[in-house]
C-alpha positions in Angstrom: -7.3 -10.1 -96.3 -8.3 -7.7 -94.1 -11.4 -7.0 -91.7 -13.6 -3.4 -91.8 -11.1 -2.3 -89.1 -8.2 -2.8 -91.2 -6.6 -5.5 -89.2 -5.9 -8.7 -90.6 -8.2 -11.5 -90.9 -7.3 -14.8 -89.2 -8.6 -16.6 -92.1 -6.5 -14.7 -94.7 -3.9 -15.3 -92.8 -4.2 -19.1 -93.0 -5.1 -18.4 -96.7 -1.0 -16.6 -97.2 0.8 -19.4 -95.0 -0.8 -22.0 -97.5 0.8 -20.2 -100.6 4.0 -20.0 -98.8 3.7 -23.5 -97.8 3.0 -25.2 -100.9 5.7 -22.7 -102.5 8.3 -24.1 -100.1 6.8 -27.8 -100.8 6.0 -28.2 -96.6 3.5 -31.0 -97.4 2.8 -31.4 -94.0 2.2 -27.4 -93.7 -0.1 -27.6 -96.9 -1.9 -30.3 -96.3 -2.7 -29.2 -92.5 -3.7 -25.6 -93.6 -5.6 -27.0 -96.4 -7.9 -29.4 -93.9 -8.3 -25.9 -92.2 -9.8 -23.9 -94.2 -11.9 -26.8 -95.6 -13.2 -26.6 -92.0 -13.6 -23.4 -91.8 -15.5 -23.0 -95.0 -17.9 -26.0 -93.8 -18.7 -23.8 -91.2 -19.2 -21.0 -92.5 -21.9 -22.6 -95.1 -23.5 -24.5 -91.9 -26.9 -23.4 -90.9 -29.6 -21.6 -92.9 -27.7 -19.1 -94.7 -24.1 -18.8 -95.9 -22.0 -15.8 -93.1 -18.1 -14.8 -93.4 -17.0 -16.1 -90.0 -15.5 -13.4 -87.6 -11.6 -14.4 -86.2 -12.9 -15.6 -83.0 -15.3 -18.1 -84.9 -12.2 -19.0 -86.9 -10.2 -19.5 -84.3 -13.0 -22.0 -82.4 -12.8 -24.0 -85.3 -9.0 -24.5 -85.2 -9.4 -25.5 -81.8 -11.8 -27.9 -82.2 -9.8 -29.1 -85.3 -6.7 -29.4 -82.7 -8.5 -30.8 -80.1 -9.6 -33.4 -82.4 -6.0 -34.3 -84.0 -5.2 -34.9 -80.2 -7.7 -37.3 -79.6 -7.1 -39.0 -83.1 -3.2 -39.4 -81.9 -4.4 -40.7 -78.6 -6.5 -43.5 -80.3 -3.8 -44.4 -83.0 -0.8 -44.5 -80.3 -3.4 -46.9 -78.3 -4.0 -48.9 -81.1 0.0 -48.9 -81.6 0.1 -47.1 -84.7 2.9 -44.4 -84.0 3.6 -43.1 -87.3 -0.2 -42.4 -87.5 0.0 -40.7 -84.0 2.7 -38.6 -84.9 1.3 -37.3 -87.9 -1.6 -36.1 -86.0 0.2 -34.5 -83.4 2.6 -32.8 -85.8 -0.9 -31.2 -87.5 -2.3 -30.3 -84.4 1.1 -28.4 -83.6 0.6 -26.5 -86.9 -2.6 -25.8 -85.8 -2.0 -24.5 -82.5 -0.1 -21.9 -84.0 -3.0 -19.9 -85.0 -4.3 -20.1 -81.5 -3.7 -17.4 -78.5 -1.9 -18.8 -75.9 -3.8 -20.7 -73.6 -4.2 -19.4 -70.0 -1.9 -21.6 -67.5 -3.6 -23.0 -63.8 -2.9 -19.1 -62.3 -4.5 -17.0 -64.7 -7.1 -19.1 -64.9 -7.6 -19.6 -61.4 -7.1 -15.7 -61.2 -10.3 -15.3 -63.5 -12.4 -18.2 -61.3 -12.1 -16.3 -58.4 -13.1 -13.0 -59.9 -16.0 -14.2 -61.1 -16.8 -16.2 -57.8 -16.9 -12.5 -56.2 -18.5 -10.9 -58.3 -21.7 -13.3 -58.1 -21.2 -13.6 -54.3 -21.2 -9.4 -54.2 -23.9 -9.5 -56.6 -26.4 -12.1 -55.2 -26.0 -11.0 -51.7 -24.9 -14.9 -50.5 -22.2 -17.6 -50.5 -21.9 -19.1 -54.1 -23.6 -22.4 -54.1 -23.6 -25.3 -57.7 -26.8 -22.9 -58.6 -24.5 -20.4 -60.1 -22.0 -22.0 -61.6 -23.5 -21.6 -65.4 -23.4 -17.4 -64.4 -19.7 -18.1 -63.3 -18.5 -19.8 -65.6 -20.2 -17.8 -68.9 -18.3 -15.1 -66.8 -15.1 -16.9 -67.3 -15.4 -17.7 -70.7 -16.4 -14.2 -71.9 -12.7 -13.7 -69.7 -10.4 -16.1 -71.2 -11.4 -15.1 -74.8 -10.8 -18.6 -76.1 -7.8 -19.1 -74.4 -9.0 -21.8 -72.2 -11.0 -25.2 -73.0 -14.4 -24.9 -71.6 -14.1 -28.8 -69.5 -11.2 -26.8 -68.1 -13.5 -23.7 -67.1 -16.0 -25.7 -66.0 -13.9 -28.3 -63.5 -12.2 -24.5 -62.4 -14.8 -23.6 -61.6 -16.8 -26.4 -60.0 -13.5 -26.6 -57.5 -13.6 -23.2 -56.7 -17.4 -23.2 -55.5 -17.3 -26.9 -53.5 -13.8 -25.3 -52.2 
């Protein structure tokens, strides 16, 4: 599958790995990749009318779907169900795969302060909590995805109380 530009889509992508998963008999693989696109198709029928979901959509949905196999494997290990837990953590790794890599404490620190300056240049005055929405849709539009947005947001809310 591939986009207007020619490049591949993210969701076609998914689409291959699952026919070479089920032909190598990965169950885990399959089943995983399966709940994907299942999620992915949900969304893309969500709302009024029916849209093809562009790679970046895509990829928010695999996050979400790995951020919720995380907290599913932290409420089964609490309940001490391990095998349960493991199972969940093993999909989210599978999952995670399809993701860019996410930004580590520099880079994303690196981007905070960037975008701290440039409001503080642009509004003429120190950077108070009032900005903080301006900063940190600054840093999102920066990390591409690559960084959870509690993450951004506590970034953020560090670098401005200082």
């Amino acid at each position: 599958m591939t986009d207007s530009s020619g490049a591949a889509t993210l969701k076609g992508r998914l689409r291959a790995d699952l026919t070479t998963a089920m032909k190598a008999r990965d169950t885990l693989t399959t089943g995983t990749l399966r709940m994907a696109l299942a999620a992915v198709t949900t969304a893309e029928v969500a709302g009024s009318t029916a849209k093809e979901l562009t790679n970046a959509e895509v990829q928010a949905v695999l996050a979400k779907e790995v951020r919720r196999r995380g907290e599913a494997a932290e409420a089964f290990a609490g309940a001490g169900r391990a095998e349960q837990a493991a199972q969940e953590e093993a999909e989210a790794a599978v999952l995670s795969g399809y993701l860019p890599t996410p930004l580590d404490d520099a880079e994303l620190a690196t981007l905070v302060s960037a975008a701290v300056e440039q409001v503080r240049t642009d509004t003429g005055a120190p950077v108070t909590m009032r900005q903080m929405g301006p900063i940190i849709k600054q840093v999102q539009a920066a990390a591409e995805g690559r960084a959870d947005g509690a993450r951004i947001s506590a970034a953020v809310k560090a670098a401005i109380t200082g």
